[in-house]
C-alpha positions in Angstrom: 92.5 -7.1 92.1 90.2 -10.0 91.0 89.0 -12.2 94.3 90.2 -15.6 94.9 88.7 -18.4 92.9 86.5 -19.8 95.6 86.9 -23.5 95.3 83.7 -26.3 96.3 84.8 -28.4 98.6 82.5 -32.0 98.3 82.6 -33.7 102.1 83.3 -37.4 101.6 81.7 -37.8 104.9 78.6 -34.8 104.5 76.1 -36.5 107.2 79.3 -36.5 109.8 79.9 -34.3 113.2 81.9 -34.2 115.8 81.2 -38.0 117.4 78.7 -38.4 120.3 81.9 -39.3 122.6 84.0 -36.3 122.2 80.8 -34.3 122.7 80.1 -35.8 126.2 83.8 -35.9 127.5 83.7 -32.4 126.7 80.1 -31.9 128.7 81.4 -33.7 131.3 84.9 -32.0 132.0 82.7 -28.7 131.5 80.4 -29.5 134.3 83.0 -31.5 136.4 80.6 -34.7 136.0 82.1 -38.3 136.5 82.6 -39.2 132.7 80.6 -42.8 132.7 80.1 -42.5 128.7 83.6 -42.6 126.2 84.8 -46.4 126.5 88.3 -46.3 128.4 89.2 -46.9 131.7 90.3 -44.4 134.8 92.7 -46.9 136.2 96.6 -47.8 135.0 97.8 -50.2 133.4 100.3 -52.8 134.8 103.8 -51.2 135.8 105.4 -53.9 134.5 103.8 -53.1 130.8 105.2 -49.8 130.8 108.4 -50.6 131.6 108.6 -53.3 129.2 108.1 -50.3 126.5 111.5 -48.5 128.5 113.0 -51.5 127.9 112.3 -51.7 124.4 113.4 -48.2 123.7 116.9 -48.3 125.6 117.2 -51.7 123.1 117.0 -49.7 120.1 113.8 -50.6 118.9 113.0 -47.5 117.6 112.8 -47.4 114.0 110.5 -48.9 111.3 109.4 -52.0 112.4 108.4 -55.0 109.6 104.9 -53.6 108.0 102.9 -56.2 109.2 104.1 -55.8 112.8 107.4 -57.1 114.8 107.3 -60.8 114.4 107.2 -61.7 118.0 104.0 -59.7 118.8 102.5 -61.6 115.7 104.0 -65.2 117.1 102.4 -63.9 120.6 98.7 -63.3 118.9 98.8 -66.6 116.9 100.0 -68.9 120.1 97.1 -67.2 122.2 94.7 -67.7 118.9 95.2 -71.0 118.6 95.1 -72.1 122.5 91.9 -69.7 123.3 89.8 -71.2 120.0 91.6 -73.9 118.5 92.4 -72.5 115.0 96.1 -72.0 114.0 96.9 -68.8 112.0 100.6 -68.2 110.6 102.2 -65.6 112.0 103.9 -64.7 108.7 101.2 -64.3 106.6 97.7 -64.4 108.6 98.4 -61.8 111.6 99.1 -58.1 110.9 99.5 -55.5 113.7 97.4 -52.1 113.3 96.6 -49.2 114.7 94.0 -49.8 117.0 91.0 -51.8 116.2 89.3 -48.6 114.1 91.9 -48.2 111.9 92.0 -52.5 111.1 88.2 -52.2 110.4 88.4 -49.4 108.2 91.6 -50.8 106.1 89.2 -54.3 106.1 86.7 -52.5 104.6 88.9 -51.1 101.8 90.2 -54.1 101.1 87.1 -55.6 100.6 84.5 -53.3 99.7 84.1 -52.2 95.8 81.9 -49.1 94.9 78.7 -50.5 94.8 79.1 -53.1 96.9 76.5 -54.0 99.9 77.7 -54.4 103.8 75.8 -55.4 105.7 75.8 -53.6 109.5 73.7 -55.1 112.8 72.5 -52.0 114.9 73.1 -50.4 116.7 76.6 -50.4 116.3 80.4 -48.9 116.8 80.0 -45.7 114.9 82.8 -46.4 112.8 81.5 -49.1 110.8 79.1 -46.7 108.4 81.6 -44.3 108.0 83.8 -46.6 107.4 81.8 -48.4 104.0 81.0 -44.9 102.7 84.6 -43.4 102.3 84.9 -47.3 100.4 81.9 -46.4 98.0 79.9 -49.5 99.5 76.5 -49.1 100.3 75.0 -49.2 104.1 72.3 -52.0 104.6 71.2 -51.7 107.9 69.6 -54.4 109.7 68.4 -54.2 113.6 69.5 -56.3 116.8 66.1 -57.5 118.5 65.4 -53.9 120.0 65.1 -54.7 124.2 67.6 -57.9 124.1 69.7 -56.6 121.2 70.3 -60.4 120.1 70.8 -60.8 116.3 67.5 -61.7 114.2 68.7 -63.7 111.6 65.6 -64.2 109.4 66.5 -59.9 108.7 69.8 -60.7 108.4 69.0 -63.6 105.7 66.5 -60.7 103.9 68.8 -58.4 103.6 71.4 -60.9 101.9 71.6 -59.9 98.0 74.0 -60.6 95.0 75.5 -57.3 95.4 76.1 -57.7 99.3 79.8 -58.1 99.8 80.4 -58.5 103.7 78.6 -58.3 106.8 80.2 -56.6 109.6 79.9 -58.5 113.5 80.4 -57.7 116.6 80.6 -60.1 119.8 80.7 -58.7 123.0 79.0 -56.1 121.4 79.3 -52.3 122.2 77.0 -50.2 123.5 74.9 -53.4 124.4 77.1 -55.7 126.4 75.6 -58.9 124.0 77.5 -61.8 124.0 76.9 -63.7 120.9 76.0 -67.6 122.1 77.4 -70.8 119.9 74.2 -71.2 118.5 74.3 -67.5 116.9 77.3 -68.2 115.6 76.5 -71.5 114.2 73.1 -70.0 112.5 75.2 -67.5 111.3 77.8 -69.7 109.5 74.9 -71.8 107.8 73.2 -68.4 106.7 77.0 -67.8 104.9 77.4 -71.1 103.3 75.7 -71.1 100.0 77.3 -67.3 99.8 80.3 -65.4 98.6 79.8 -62.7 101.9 83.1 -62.3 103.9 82.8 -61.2 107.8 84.5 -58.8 109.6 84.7 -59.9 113.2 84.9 -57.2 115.5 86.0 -58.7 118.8 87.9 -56.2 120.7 86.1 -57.0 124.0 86.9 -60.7 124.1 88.4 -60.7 127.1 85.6 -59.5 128.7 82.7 -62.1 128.9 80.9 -62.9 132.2 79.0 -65.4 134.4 81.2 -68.3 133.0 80.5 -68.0 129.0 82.6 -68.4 126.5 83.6 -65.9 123.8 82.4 -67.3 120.3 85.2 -66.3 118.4 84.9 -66.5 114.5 87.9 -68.6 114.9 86.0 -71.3 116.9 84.2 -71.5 113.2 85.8 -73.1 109.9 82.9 -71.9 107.9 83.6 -68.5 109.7 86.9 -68.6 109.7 87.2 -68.8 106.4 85.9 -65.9 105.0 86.6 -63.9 108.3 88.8 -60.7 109.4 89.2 -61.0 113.1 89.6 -57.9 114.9 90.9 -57.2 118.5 92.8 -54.3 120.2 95.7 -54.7 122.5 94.7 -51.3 123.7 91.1 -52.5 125.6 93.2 -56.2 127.1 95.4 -54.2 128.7 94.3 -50.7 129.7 96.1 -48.7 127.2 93.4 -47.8 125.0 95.2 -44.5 124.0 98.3 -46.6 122.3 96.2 -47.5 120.0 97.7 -51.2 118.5 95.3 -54.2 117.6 96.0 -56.9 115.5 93.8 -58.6 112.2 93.6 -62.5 111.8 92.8 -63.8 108.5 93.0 -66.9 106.1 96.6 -65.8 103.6 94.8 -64.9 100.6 92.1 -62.4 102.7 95.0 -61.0 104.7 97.2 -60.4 101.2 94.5 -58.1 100.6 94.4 -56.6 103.4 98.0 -55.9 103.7 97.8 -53.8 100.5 95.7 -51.4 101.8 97.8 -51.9 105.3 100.6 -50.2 104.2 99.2 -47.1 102.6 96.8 -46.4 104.8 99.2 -46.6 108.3 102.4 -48.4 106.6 103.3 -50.0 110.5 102.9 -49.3 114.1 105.0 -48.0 117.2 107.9 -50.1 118.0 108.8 -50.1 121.6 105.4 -50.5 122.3 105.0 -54.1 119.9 108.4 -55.0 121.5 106.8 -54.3 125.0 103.4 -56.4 124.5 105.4 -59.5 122.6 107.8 -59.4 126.2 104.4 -59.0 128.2 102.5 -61.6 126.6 105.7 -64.0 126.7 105.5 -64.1 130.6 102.0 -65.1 131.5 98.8 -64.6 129.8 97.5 -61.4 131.6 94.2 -61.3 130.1 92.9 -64.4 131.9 91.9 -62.6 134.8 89.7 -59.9 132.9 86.7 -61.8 133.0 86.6 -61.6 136.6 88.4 -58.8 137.2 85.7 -56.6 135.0 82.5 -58.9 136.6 83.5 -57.2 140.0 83.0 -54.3 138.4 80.1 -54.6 136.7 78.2 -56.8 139.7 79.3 -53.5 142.1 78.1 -51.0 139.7 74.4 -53.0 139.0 73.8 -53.3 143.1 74.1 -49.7 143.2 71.8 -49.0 140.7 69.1 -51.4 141.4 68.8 -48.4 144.0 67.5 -45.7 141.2 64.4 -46.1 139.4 66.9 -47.5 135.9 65.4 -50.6 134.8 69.0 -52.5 133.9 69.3 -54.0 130.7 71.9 -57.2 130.9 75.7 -57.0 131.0 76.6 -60.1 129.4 80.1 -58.7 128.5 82.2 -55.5 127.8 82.6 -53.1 130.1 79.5 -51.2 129.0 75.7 -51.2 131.7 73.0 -50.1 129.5 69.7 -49.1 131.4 66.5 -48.2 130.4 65.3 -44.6 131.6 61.8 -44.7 130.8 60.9 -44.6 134.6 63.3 -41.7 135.4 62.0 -39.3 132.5 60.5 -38.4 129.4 63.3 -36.7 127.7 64.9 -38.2 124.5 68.1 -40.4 125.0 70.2 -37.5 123.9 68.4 -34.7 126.2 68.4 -36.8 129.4 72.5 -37.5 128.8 73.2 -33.6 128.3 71.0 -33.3 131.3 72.3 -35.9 133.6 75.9 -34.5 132.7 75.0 -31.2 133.7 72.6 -31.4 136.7 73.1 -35.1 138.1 76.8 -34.7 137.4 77.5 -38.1 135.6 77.7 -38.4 131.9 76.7 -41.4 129.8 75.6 -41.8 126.2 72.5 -42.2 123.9 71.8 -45.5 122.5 70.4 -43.7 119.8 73.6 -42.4 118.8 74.9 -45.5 117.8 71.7 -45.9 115.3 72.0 -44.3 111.5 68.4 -43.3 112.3 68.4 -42.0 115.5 66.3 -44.7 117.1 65.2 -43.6 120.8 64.2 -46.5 123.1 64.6 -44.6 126.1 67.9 -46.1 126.8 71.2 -44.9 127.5 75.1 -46.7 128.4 77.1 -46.2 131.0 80.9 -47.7 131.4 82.3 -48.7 134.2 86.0 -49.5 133.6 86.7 -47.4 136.3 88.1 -47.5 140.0 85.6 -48.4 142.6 86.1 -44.7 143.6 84.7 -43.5 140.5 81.9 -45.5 140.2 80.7 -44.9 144.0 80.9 -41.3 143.3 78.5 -41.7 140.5 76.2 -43.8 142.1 75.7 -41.5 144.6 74.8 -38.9 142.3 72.8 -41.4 140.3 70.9 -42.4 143.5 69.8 -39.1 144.2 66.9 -39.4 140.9 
């Protein structure tokens, strides 16, 4: 018998592993460590949440919703739009419901991105975003947040700008730095756009989460921004459910026809009873105003206890996210002091150079603390022991 034809098999994605975040979480549950790195919280969500989905399924609402999402979760998203930053968008045709905020950034790319085509990404960034433009044919131009204060450096951004580049991808409060983007970055960036045919995708899935009185600088806020912008944002880190996965994409009609085409191939619509449940959430108060503070407490708690290690703290302007700067604690690389501090300390965290194409190591690592109080004592007194 002849062998079987052995076929080649051609990686879309040949420069991608297994993500930095999987790799910890495992690291930590295999050393029993208090898991400080993935992004989601340790705490439930509100009660009253989950038994608004219960509600929803014992009404039926169990089958195919519309594509774009159930039509009360999108009147929800455009009432709280247009009272948080002033701009109206049409429920009909300018909100669709997704599948989590990774899935609307990668069917925004798709819609936008032609082979060829130039996007534009501030690092260090969500690891997504690069990924994301390959599998669309575009071409990565990378372009670096002021390493130290990771603010943007728009003179870069304005050299990196060619005929060929086709969108630029944003991301205020910004993960893994906790950067809040101020009014006058957003206004440099909208006169930067002006004389250009460049559209924006807005990732603002933590803007909820802004501290010490600012504002989040929505795209929104922007007509010049607006305009040519996808905003992102995920149900999922508003309200503690980050593992049901449903966000939502604002856009001007003609941007979100597009956007819609690639919509429903890609994910076609999202869980019912759990659209049903947020629309019926969202309808009796506007739960996400505390988050601000809610999430400060947090973060103020978790910096006083480590102002007792020898971390030099970067700030937390939003997020949930405490990035510190380990150049004082050891000479390792990022990504040899986290395996280390996961299996010897006992709490894990990730490399900020795992959210650079590149690798950059700045001796600096990012620690979340959406977590209870319990957790986060637990892992300052392991962190205090250095």
């Amino acid at each position: 018998m002849s062998s079987p034809h052995a076929i080649a098999l051609h990686s879309r994605l040949p420069d991608v592993g297994t993500t930095i975040f999987t790799v910890m979480s495992a690291l930590a549950a295999k050393h029993q460590a208090v898991n400080l790195g993935q992004g989601f919280p340790d705490f439930a969500c509100d009660p009253a949440l989950v038994d608004q989905v219960t509600a929803a399924m014992r009404a039926g609402h169990n089958q195919y919703p519309p594509m774009a999402g159930v039509p009360a979760l999108r009147e929800a998203v455009s009432e709280k739009l247009e009272r948080l930053y002033g701009r109206h968008y049409r429920a009909a045709d300018e909100i669709t419901i997704t599948a989590g905020a990774t899935q609307a950034i990668l069917t925004a790319i798709l819609a936008l991105v032609h082979p060829g085509d130039e996007v534009i990404v501030l690092e260090p960034c969500y690891d997504s975003y690069q990924p994301n433009i390959v599998l669309a044919g575009g071409v990565v131009v990378r372009v670096p947040l002021t390493p130290g204060t990771f603010r943007p450096d728009f003179a870069k951004i304005a050299a990196a700008l060619t005929p060929k580049t086709r969108a630029i991808i944003i991301n205020t409060p910004h993960n893994p730095s906790g950067t809040v983007w101020s009014r006058a970055d957003m206004l440099a960036l909208q006169d930067l756009l002006a004389p250009t045919n460049v559209w924006v995708v807005s990732d603002e899935v933590y803007e909820h989460m802004v501290f010490d009185g600012a504002a989040h600088e929505s795209a929104a806020r922007y007509p010049g921004l607006a305009e040519r912008a996808l905003i992102v944002s995920s149900f999922g880190k508003t309200y503690h459910v980050t593992g049901w996965k449903v966000g939502f994409v604002a856009a001007p009609a003609a941007l979100m026809a597009e956007f819609r085409k690639v919509h429903q191939f890609n994910v076609f619509t999202v869980n019912t009873p759990v659209q049903h449940a947020l629309a019926a959430y969202m309808a009796d108060a506007a739960p996400y105003a505390g988050l601000p503070a809610f999430y400060q407490r947090k973060r103020d708690l978790f910096r006083a206890g480590l102002a007792q290690t020898p971390f030099k703290l970067l700030p937390s302007e939003g997020t949930f996210f405490q990035c510190v700067d380990i150049s004082h604690v050891s000479t390792l690389s990022e990504s040899d002091f986290c395996q280390w501090l996961t299996t010897d300390i006992g709490v894990a965290a990730i490399p900020m150079s795992a959210f650079y194409a590149n690798g950059f190591d700045q001796h600096v690592v990012r620690f979340c603390f959406a977590k209870e109080e319990s957790t986060l004592s637990a892992a300052l007194e392991r962190l205090q022991q250095l």
